[in-house]
C-alpha positions in Angstrom: 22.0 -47.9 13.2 19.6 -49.0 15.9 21.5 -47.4 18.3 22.0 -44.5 16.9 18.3 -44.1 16.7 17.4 -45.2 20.2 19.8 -42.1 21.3 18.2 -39.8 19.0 14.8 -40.6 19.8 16.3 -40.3 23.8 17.3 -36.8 23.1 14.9 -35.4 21.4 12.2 -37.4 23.9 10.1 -39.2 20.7 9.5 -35.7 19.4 10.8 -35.5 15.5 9.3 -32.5 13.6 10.0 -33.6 10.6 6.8 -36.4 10.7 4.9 -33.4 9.8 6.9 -32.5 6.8 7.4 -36.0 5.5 4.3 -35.2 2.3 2.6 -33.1 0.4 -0.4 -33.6 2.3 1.1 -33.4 5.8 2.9 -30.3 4.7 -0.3 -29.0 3.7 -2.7 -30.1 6.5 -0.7 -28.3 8.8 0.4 -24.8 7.1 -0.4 -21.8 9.3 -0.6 -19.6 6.4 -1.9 -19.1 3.4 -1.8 -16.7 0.6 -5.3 -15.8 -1.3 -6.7 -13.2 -3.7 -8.6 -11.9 -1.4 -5.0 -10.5 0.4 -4.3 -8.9 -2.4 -4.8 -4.2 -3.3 -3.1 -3.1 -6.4 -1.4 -0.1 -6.5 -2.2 1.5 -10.1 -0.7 4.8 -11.6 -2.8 6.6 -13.8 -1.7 9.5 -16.5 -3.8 12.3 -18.4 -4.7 11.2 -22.0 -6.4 8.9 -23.5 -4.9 5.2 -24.9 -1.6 5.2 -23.1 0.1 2.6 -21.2 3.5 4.0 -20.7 6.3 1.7 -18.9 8.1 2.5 -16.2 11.5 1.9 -16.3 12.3 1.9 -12.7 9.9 -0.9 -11.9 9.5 -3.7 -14.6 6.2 -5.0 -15.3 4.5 -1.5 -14.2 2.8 0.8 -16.5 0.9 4.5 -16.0 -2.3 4.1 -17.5 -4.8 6.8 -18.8 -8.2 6.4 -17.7 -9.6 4.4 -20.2 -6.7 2.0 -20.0 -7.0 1.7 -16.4 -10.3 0.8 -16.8 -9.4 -2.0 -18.9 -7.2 -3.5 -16.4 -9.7 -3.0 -13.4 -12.0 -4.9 -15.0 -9.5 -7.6 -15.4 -8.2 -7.6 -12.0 -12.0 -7.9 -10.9 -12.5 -10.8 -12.9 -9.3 -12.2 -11.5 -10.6 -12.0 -8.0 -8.6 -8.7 -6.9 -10.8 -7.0 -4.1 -9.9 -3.5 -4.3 -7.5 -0.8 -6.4 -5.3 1.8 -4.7 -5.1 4.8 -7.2 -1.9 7.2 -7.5 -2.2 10.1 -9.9 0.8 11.9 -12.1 -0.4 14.9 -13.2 0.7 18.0 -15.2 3.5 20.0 -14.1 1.4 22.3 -14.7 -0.9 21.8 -12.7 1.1 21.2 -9.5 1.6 24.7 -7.2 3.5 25.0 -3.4 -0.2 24.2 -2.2 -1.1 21.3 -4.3 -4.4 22.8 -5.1 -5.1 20.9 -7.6 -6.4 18.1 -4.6 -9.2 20.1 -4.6 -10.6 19.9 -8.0 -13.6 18.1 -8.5 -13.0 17.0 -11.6 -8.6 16.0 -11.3 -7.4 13.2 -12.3 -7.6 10.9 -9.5 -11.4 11.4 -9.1 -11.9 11.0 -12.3 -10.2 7.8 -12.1 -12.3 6.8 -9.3 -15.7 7.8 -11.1 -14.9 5.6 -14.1 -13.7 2.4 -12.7 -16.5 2.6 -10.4 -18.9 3.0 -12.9 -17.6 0.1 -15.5 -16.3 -2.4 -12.3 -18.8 -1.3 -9.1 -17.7 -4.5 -7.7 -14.5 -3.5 -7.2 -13.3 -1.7 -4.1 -11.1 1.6 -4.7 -8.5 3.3 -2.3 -7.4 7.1 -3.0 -4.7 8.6 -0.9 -5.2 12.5 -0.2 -1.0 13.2 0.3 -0.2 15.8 -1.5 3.1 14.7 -3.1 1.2 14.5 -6.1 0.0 18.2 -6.3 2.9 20.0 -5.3 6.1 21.8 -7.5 7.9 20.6 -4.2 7.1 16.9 -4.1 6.3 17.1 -0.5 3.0 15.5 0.7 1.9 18.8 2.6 1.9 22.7 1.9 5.4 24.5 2.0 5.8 27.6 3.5 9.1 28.9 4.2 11.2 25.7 4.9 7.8 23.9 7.0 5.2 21.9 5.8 3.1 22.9 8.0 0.8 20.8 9.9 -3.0 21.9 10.2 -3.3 23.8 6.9 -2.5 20.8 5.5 -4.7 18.6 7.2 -7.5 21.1 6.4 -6.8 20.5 2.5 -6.7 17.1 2.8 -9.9 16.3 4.3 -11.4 18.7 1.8 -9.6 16.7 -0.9 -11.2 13.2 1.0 -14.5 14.6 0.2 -14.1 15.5 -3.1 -12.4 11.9 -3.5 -16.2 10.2 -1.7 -18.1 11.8 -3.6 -16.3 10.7 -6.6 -17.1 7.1 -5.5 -13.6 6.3 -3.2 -14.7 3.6 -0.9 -12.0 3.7 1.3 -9.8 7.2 1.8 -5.7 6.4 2.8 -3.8 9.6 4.2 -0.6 8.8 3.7 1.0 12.1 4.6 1.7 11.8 8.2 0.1 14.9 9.4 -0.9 15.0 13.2 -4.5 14.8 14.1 -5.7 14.0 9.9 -7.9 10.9 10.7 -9.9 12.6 13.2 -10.1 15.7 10.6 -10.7 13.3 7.8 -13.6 11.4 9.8 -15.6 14.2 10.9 -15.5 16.0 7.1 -16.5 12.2 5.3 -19.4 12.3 8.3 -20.7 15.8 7.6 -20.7 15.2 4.1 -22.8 12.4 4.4 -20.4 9.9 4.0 -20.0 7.9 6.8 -20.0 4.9 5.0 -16.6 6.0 3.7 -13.3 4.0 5.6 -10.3 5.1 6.6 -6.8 3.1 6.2 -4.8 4.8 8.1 -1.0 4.8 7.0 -0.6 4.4 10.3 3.3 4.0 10.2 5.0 5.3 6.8 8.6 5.7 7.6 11.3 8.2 6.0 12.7 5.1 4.0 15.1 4.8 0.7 12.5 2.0 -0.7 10.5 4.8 -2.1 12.8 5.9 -5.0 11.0 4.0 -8.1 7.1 5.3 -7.2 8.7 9.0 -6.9 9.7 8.2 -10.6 6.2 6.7 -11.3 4.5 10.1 -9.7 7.2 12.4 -11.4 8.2 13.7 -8.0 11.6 12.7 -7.5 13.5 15.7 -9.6 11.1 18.2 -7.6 11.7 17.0 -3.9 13.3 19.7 -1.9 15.2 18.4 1.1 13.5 15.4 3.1 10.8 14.3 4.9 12.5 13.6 7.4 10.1 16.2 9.7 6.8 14.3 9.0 7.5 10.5 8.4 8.9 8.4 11.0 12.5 7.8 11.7 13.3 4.2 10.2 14.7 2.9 13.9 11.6 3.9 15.9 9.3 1.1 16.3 8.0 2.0 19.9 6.8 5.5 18.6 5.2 4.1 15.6 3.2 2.2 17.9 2.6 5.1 19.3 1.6 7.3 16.4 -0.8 4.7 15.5 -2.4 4.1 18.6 -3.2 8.4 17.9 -5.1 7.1 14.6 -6.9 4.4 16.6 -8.4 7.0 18.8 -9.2 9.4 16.2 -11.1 6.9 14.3 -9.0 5.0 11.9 -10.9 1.6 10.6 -7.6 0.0 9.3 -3.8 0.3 9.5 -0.9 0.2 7.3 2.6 -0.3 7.3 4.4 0.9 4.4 7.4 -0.1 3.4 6.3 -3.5 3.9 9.3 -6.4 4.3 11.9 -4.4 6.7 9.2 -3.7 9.1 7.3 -7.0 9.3 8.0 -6.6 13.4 6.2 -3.5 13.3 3.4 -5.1 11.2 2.8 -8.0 14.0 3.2 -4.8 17.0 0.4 -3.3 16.0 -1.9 -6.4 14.9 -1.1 -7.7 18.7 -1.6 -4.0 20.2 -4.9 -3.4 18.2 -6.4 -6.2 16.6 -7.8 -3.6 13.8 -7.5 -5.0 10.5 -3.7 -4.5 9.3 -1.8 -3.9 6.1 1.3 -3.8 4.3 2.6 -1.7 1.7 5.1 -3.9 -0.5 6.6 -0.6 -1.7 8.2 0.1 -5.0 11.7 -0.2 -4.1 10.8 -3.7 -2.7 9.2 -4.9 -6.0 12.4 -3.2 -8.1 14.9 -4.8 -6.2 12.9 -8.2 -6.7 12.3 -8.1 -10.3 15.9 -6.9 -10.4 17.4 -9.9 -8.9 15.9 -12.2 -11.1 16.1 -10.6 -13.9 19.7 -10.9 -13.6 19.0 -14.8 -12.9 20.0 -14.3 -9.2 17.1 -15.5 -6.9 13.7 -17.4 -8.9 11.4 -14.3 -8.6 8.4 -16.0 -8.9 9.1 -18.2 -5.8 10.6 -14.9 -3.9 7.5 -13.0 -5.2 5.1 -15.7 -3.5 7.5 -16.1 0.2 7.5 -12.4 0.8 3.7 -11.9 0.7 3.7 -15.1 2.7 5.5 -13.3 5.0 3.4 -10.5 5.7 0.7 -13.1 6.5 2.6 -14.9 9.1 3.2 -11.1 10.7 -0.2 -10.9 11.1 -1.9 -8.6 8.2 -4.8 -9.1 6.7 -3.5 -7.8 3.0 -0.8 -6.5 0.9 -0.7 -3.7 -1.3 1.8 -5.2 -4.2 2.2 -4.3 -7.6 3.1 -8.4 -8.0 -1.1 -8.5 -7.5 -2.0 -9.1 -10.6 0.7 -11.8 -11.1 0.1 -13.5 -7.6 -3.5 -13.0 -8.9 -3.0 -15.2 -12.1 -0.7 -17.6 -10.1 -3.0 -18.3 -7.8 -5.7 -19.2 -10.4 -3.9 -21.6 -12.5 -2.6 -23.0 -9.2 
């Protein structure tokens, strides 16, 4: 046995890695990463209506809320620690047109929304997307015309639509719609409208992915989607032009980045922390969370254990916070733990 250890410690030169992993404490004492509340935005669908929490089917564990209810449940996240809310309206067919003009109602849903959590939680940061998925009878996240979404009639409604979400009370406005040139738009109409206070979080590099399937069925857009979006969002095997495309944000103003979907593009995620250094984010999207909750629902993988290592991982790629609808679970974990 002696020997054998002499040649072991002879070719490894003294060095044994595991000395550091021998205890709790050393194990500890040395981890490079760490997961917090403070990492943590949750995604919230709200619903018109009053005392509804409806279940959606496609994503365990997730509800649409009417204003009142999702109220209720910022206040709870606040209290849990949660810095901020990301908002996500399903409205009326109705109310959705080839434009999406409903964006542009003072009084919609998603400012609403905003309004009312930020009246009964101040303390509590919120995060509105001006896409138009939501808006249109075509489930795309810019104006149709013909067989286009076209480009800078779109960005001119959405950073109308940012302004109408400020002065609702949005702290933090997140174009997700992959428009050329819509930070710099969205900058200089949140500056002349007096709010320059008012971030941006760039979804710097949203990709035409398949993980989006369950929050089309939380928004009620996946029936109306006509063709792709192929045109707009970038092609899942690019990674040098979405360093690219965000580097265009940069310049035009963007305060923070995002990469959505989150866990197939944690390369991407550390590429544009290195290339930056602006404050970078994830978005676990919905198709991430389903397949999760799926697989251990079905006794598969331990989900809470998964749940916890994937967020880890978006820390060790170098954001500075997740948006995950597992927040108000990591959220309780973390406080009993």
């Amino acid at each position: 046995m002696e020997n054998k250890t002499h040649l072991v410690d002879e070719i490894t030169g003294h060095r044994r890695m595991r000395r550091n992993r021998k205890a709790d404490w050393t194990r500890r004492l040395v981890q490079e990463n760490r997961l917090t509340v403070d990492d943590l935005i949750w995604p919230i669908f709200v619903i018109p209506g009053t005392g509804i929490v409806e279940p959606i089917p496609a994503m365990p564990g997730v509800n649409r809320m009417t204003v009142d209810k999702a109220v209720e449940a910022a206040k709870e996240a606040a209290d849990l620690g949660i810095p901020a809310l990301a908002t996500f309206p399903n409205i009326e067919m109705e109310l959705r047109d080839e434009t999406g003009s409903n964006s542009l109602e003072k009084n919609n849903l998603i400012n609403l929304t905003t309004a009312a959590i930020k009246k009964a939680v101040p303390n509590i940061g919120i995060i509105t997307d001006v896409a138009l998925d939501p808006f249109t009878s075509h489930g795309h996240d810019g104006i149709l015309r013909g067989n286009e979404i076209v480009n800078d009639e779109t960005v001119a409604q959405v950073a109308r639509a940012a302004v109408y979400q400020a002065n609702a009370g949005a702290d933090i406005i997140a174009p997700s719609e992959m428009m050329d040139g819509r930070i710099g738009a969205i900058r200089q109409a949140l500056d002349a409208a007096g709010h320059q206070n008012v971030g941006i979080m760039s979804y710097a590099t949203k990709f035409s992915s398949a993980f989006y399937g369950p929050y089309r069925e939380a928004i009620s857009t996946g029936g109306l989607l006509k063709g792709d979006k192929k045109t707009y969002y970038i092609d899942p095997a690019n990674g040098t032009e979405a360093v690219r495309d965000a580097a265009l944000d940069v310049e035009e103003g963007a305060d923070m980045l995002m990469v959505k979907p989150g866990l197939p593009y944690l390369d991407i995620c550390w590429r544009l922390k290195e290339a930056f250094g602006l404050p970078t984010f994830a978005y676990q999207v919905s198709g991430e969370y389903a397949m999760i909750k799926a697989a251990a629902a079905n006794g598969w993988i331990d989900g809470e254990r998964v749940m916890l290592e994937t967020l880890l991982a978006f820390k060790r790629a170098g954001c500075d916070g997740i948006l995950t609808y597992f927040a108000m679970d990591v959220a309780r974990h973390l406080a009993k733990n």
